[in-house]
BAMAR-409551 format. One record per residue (C-alpha): residue in three letters; chain; x, y, z. Coordinates in Angstrom, 3 decimals. Last residue first. Layout:
<nodes>
NODE kekol lodo       c1       c2       c3
NODE   ALA    A        X        Y        Z
...
</nodes>
This chain:
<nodes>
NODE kekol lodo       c1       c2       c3
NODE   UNK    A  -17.112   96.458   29.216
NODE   UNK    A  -14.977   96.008   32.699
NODE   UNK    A  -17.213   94.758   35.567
NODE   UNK    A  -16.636   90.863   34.395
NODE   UNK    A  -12.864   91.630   33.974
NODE   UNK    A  -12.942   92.924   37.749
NODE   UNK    A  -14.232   89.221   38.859
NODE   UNK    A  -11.633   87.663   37.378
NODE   UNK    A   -9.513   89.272   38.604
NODE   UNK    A  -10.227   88.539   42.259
NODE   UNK    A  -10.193   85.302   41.644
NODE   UNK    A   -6.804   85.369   40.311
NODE   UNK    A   -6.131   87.402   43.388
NODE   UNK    A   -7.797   84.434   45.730
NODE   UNK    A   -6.059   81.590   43.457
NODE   UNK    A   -2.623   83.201   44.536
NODE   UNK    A   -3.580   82.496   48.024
NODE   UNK    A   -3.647   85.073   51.086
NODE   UNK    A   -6.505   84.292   53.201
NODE   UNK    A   -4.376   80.817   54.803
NODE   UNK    A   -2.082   83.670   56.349
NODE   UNK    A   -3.653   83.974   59.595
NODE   UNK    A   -4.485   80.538   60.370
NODE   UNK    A   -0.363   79.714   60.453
NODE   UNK    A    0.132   82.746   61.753
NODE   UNK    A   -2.370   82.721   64.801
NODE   UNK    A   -0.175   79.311   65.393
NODE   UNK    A    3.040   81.217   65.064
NODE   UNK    A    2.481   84.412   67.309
NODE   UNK    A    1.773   81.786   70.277
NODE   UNK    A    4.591   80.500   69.829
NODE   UNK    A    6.563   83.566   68.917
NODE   UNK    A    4.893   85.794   72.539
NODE   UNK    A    7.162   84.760   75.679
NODE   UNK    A    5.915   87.898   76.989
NODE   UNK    A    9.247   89.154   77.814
NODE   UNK    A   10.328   88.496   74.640
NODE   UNK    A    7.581   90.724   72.121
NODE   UNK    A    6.999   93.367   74.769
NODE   UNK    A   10.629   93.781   74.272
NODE   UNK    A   10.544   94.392   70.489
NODE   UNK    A    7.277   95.873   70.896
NODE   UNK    A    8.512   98.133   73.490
NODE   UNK    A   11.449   99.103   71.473
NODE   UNK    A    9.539   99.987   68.261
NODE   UNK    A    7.217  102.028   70.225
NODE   UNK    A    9.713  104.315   71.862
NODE   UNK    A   11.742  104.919   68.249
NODE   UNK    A    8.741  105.931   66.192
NODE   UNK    A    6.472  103.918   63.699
NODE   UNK    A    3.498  103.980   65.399
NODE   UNK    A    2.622  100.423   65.994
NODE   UNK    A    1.163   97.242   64.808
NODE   UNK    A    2.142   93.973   66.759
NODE   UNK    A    2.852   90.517   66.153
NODE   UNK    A    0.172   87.577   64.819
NODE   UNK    A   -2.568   87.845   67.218
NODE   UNK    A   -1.616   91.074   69.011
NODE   UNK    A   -1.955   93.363   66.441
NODE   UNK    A   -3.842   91.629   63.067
NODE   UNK    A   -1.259   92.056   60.298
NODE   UNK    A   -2.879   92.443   57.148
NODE   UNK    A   -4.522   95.267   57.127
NODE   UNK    A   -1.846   96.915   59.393
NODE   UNK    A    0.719   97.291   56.796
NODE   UNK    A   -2.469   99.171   54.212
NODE   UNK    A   -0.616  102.362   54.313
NODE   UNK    A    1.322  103.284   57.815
NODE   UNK    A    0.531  101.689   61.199
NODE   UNK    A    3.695  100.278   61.425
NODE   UNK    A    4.996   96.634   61.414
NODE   UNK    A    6.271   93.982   63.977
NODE   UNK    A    6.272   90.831   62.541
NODE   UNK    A    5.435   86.693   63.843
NODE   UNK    A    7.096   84.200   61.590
NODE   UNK    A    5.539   81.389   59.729
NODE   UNK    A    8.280   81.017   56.829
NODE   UNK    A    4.915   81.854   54.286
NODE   UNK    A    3.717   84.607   56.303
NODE   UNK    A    6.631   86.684   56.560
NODE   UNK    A    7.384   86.125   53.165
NODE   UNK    A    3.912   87.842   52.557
NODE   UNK    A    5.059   90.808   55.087
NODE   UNK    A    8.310   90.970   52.690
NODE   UNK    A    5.932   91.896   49.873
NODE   UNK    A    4.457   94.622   51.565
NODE   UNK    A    1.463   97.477   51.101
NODE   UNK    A    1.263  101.110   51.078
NODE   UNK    A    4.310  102.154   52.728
NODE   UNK    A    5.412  104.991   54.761
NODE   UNK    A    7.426  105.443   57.608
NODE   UNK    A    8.518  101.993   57.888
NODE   UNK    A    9.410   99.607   60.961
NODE   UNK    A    8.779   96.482   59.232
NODE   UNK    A   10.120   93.926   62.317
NODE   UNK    A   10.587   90.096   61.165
NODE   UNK    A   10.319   87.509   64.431
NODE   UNK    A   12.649   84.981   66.088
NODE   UNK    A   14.791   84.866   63.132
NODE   UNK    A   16.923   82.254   61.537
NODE   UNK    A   13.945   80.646   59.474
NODE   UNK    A   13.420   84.018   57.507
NODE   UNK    A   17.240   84.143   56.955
NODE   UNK    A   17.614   80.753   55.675
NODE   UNK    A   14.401   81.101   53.351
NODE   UNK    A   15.962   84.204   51.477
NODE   UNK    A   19.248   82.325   50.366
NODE   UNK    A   17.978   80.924   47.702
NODE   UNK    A   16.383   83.994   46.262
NODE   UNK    A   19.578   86.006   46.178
NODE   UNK    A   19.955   88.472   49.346
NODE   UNK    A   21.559   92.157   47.359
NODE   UNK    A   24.456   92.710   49.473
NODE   UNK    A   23.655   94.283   52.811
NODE   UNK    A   24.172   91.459   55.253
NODE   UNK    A   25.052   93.801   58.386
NODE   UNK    A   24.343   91.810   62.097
NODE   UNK    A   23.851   94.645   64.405
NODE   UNK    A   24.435   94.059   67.985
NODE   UNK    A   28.405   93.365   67.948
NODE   UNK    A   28.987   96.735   66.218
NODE   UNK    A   25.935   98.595   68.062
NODE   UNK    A   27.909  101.056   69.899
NODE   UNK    A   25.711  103.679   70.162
NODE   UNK    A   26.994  106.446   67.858
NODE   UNK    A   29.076  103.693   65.608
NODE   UNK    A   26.001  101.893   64.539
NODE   UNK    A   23.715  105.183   63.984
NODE   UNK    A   26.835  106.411   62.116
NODE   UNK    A   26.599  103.322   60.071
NODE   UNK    A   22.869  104.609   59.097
NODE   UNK    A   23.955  107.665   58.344
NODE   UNK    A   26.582  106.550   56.043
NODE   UNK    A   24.773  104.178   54.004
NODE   UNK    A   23.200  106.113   51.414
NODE   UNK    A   20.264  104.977   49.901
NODE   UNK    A   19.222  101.711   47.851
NODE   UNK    A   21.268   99.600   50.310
NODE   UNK    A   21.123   95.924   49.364
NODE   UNK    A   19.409   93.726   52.169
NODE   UNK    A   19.357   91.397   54.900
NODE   UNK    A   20.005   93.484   58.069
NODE   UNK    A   19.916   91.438   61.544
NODE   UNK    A   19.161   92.372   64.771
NODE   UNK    A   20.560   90.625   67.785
NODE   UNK    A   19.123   90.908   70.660
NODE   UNK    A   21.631   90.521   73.862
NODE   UNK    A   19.296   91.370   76.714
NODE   UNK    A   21.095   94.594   77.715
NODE   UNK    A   21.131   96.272   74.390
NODE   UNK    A   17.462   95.588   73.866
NODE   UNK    A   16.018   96.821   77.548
NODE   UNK    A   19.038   99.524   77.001
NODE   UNK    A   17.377  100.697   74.171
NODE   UNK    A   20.553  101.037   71.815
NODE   UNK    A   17.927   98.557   69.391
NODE   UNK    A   15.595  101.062   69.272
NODE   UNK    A   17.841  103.472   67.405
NODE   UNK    A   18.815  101.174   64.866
NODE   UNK    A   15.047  100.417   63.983
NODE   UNK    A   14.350  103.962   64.102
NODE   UNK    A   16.519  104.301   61.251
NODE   UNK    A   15.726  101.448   59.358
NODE   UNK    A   12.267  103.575   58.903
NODE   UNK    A   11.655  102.103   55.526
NODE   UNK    A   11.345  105.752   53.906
NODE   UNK    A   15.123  105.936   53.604
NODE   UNK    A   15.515  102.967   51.377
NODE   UNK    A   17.242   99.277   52.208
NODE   UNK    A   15.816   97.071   49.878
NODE   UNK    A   14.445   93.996   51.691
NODE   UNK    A   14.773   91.863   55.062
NODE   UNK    A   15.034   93.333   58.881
NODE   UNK    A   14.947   90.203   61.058
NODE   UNK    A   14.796   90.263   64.837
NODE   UNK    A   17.383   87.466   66.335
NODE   UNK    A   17.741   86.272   70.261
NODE   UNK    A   20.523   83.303   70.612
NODE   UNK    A   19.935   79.676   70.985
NODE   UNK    A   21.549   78.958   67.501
NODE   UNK    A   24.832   81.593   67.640
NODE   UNK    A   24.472   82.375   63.958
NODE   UNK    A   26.945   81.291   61.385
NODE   UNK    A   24.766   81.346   58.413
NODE   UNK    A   24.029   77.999   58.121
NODE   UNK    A   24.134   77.326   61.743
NODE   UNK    A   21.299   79.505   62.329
NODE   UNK    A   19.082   77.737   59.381
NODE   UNK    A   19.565   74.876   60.953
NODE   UNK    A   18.730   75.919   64.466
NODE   UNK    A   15.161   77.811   63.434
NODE   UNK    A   14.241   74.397   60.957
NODE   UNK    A   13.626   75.341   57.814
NODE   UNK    A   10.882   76.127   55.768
NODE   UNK    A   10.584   75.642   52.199
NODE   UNK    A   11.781   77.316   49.693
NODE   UNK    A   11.660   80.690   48.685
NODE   UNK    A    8.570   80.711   45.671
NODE   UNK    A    5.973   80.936   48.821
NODE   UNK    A    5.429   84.994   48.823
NODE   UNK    A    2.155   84.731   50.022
NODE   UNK    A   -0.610   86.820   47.860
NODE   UNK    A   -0.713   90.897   48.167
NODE   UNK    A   -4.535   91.276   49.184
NODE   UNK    A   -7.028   92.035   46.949
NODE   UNK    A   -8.673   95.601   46.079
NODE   UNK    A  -11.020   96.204   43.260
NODE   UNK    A  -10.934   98.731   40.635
NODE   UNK    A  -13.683   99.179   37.499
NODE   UNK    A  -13.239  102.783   35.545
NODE   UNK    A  -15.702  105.699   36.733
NODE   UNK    A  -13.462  107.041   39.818
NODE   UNK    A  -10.372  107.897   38.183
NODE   UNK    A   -7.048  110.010   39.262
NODE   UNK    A   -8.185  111.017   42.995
NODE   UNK    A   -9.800  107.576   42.688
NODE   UNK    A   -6.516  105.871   42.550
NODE   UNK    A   -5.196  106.823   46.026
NODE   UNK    A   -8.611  105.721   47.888
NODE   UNK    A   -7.343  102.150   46.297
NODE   UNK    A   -4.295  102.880   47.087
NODE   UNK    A   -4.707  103.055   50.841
NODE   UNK    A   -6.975   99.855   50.460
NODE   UNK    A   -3.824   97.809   49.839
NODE   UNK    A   -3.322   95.515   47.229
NODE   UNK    A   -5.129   96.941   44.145
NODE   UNK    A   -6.407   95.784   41.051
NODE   UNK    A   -7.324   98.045   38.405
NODE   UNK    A   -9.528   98.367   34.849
NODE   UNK    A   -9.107   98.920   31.456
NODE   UNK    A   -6.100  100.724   31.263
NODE   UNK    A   -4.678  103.640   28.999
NODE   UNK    A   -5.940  106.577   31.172
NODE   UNK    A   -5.046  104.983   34.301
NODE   UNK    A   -0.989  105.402   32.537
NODE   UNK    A   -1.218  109.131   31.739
NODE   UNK    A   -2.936  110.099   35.404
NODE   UNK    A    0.151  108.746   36.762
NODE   UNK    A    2.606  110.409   34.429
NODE   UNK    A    0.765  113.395   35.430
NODE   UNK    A    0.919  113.143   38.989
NODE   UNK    A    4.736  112.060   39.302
NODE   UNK    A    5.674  114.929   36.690
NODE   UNK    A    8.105  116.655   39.595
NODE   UNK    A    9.150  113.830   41.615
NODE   UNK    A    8.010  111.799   45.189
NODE   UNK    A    9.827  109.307   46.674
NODE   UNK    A    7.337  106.719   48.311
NODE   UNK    A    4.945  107.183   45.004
NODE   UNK    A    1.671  107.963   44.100
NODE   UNK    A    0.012  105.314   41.808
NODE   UNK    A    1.456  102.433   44.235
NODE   UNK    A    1.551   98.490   43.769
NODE   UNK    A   -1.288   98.614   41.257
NODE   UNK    A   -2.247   95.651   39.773
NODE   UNK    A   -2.971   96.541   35.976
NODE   UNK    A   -5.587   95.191   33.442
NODE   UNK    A   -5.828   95.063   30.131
NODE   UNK    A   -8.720   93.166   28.288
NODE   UNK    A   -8.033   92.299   24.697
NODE   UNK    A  -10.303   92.244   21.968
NODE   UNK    A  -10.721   95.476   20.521
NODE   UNK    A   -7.323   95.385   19.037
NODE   UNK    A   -7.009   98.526   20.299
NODE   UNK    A   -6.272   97.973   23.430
NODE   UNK    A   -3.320   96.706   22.915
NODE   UNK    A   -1.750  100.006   21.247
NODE   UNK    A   -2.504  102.022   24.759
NODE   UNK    A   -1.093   99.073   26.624
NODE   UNK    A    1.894   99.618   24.803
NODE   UNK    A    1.728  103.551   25.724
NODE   UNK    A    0.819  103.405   29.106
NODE   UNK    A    3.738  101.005   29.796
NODE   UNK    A    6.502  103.317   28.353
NODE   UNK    A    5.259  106.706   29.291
NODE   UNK    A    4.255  105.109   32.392
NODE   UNK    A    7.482  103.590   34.006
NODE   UNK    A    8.878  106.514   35.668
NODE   UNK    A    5.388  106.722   37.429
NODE   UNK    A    6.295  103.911   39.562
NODE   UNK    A    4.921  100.989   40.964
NODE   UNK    A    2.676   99.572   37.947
NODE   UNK    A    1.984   95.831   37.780
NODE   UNK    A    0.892   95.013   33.782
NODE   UNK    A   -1.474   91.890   33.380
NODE   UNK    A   -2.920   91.618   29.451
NODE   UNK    A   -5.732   89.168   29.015
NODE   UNK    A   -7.641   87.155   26.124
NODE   UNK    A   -4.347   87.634   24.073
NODE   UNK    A   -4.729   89.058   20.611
NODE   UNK    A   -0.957   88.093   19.156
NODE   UNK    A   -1.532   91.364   16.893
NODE   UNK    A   -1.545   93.746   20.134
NODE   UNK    A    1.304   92.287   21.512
NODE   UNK    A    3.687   92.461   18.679
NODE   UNK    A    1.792   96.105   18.094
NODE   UNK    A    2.779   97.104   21.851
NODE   UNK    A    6.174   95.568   21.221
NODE   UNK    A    6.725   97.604   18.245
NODE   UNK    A    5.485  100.915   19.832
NODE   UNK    A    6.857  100.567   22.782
NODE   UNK    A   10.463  100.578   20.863
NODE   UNK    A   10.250  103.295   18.877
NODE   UNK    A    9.585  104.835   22.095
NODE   UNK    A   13.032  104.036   24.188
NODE   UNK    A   13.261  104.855   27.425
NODE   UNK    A   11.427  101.358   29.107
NODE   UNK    A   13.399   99.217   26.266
NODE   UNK    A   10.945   96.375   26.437
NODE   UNK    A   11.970   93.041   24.844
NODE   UNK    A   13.088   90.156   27.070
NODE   UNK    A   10.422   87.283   25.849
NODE   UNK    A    9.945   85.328   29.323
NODE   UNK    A    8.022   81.588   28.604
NODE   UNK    A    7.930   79.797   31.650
NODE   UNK    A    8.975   76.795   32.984
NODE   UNK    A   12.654   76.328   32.820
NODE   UNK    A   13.475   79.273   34.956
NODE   UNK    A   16.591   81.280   33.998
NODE   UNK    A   19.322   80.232   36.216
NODE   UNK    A   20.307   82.373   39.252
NODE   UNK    A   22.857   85.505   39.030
NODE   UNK    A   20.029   87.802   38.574
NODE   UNK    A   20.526   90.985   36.650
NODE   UNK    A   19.343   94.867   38.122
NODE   UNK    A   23.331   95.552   39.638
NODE   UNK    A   24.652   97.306   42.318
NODE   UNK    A   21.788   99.174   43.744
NODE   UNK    A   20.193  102.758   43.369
NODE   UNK    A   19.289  102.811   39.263
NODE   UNK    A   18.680  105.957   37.988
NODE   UNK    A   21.896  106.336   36.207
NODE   UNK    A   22.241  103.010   35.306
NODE   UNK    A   19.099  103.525   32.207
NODE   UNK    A   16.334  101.545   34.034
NODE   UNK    A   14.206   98.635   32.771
NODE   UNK    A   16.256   97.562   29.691
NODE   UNK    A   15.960   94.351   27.828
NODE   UNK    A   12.505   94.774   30.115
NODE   UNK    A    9.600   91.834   30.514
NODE   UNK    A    7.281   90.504   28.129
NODE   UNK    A    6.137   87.370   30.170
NODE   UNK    A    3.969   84.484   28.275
NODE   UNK    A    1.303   82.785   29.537
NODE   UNK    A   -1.122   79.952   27.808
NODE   UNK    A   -3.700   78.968   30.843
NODE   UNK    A   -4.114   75.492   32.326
NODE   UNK    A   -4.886   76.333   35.981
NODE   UNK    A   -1.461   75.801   37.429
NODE   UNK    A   -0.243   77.815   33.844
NODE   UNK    A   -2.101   80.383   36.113
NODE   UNK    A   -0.534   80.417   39.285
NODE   UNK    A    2.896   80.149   37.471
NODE   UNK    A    2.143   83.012   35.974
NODE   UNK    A    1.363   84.698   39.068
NODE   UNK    A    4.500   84.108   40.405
NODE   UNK    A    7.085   84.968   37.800
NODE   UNK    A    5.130   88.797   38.146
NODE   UNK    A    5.564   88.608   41.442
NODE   UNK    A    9.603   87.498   42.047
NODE   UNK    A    9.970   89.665   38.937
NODE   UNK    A    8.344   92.793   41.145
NODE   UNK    A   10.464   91.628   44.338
NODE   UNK    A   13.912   91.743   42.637
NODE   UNK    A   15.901   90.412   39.787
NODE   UNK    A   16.023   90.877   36.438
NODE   UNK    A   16.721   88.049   34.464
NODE   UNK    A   14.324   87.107   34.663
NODE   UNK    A   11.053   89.301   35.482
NODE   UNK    A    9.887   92.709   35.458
NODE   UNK    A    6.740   93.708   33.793
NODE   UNK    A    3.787   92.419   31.000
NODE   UNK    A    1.721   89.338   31.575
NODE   UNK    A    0.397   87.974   28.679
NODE   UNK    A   -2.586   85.780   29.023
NODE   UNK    A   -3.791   83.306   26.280
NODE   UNK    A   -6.916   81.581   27.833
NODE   UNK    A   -7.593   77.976   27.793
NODE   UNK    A  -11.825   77.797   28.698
NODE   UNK    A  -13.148   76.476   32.306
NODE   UNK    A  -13.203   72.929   32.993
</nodes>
């Protein structure tokens, strides 16, 4: 049996909500699985409300009851890095895990894992959502370069930002693994069920776009394919889970332009975790039609309900999703979308979508990136 290790994994997490707490609350769970002592340092404040796009950054769930979350970062306040990156440094844990997605975050992160390091015992690592941002800012490169300075080695989850990183560091250790499934949503329900749940007409035709609604996601084209009169015609129903993080007036005026009022299914408050499996399990498949992206959590939900996806060609989508086995890759314009989306029911295609699925996504455990780190503390000296 190998060795107890103490592992502190530092990032968002209860009670803020989101993808990166749904992550970060994940992999410690993987690794209490595996008998390790974790504890979460996550934010008392991640962003000042100013800079914040959505209604609120708090869960309205319970607190989980098995793990340990200490809510002490202040991410714009240095007095405060300082003290938690000496709490942190003093507690000598074998392993420090820090996910990085913005260079906002940096001067806060980089400098707590700065103090960490120098208790010349602990290992800090970071998995790297993306170095260079969606949304681009003046600093962006410099906070970046700031925060590889202060780590010890990288994980990615796409193999666009692994090429990203080395344009900031090519000598320290980096590996790329996979974004695990997202399986912390419940189980999966049965198509009809789910339907009736949430008032859906159960032997209707439902495409499924889920997460943060933000310019670069392409929801755009998405909109416009669906006034494709193959679409419009054949009564598809698309569906919008998600909190806008944009405007929503051009989007609405998409709606209006083509009359898409009783095609367009609008669920844009902010989708709480228990309610994530009954939209997964009401859809026929989940389309991604993004402009840019480097990697996806929602692909992993994907996955985990067993549902076929349409996604672009852009960052490391198409790793993961094999086209024509379990949905389709394309260019993410307005044509393509809507011949995938009809390609996709004319064909007759979830079934067989579903088994290659169900193969598909056995590649993408939690033990694999565990794994995977593993092997990157090995390389780091």
């Amino acid at each position: 049996m190998a060795e107890k290790r103490k592992i502190v994994i530092i990032g968002s997490a209860y009670p803020l909500r989101g993808g990166l707490s749904a992550y970060n609350e994940r992999i410690a769970r993987a690794y209490q699985q595996q008998g390790d002592d974790v504890t979460i340092y996550t934010f008392s404040l991640q962003y000042p409300g100013i800079l914040f796009p959505g209604k609120t950054q708090y869960s309205s769930d319970p607190a989980p009851g098995d793990l340990t979350i200490k809510v002490k970062i202040n991410s714009i306040n240095p007095l405060n890095w300082l003290a938690v990156g000496r709490e942190i440094k003093n507690l000598k844990p074998d392993l420090v895990i820090i996910k990085f997605w913005i260079p906002f975050m940096a001067p806060c992160l980089g400098t707590i894992a700065k103090i960490i390091r120098k208790n010349k015992h602990t290992k800090v690592i970071s998995i790297i959502d993306n170095i260079i941002p969606h949304e681009k800012r003046i600093g962006d490169f410099s906070l970046a370069k700031y925060w590889v300075k202060n780590v010890d080695g990288f994980i990615t989850m796409s193999r666009a930002v692994l090429d990203d990183l080395n344009k900031f560091d090519e000598q320290k250790p980096k590996l790329y693994c996979p974004h695990p499934l997202y399986d912390n949503f419940g189980k999966i329900l049965e198509k009809q069920y789910a339907r009736k749940i949430l008032n859906f007409v159960e032997d209707g035709k439902y495409i499924l776009f889920f997460g943060f609604i933000r310019d670069y996601k392409g929801l755009d084209l998405l909109l416009e394919a669906m006034a494709d009169s193959r679409i419009k015609n054949t009564n598809i129903k698309l569906i919008v889970a998600g909190e806008y993080y944009t405007d929503a007036k051009p989007y609405n005026d998409i709606i209006e332009k083509h009359q898409l009022q009783d095609t367009v299914i609008l669920a844009t408050d902010f989708i709480p975790d228990q309610k994530v499996a009954k939209y997964f399990c009401a859809c026929d498949i989940v389309v991604q039609p993004y402009k840019d992206a480097t990697q996806s959590g929602v692909t992993q939900i994907a996955y985990h309900f067993n549902k076929p996806m349409i996604t672009t060609d852009v960052g490391g989508l198409a790793e993961i999703v094999p086209n024509g086995k379990v949905g389709y890759v394309i260019q993410p314009n307005i044509e393509e979308l809507a011949d995938a989306i009809n390609k996709f029911y004319e064909g007759n295609k979830e079934a067989e979508f579903i088994e290659n699925v169900i193969i598909e996504k056995q590649k993408y455990s939690w033990e694999s990136m565990i794994e995977t780190i593993d092997q990157l503390l090995k390389k780091i000296k």
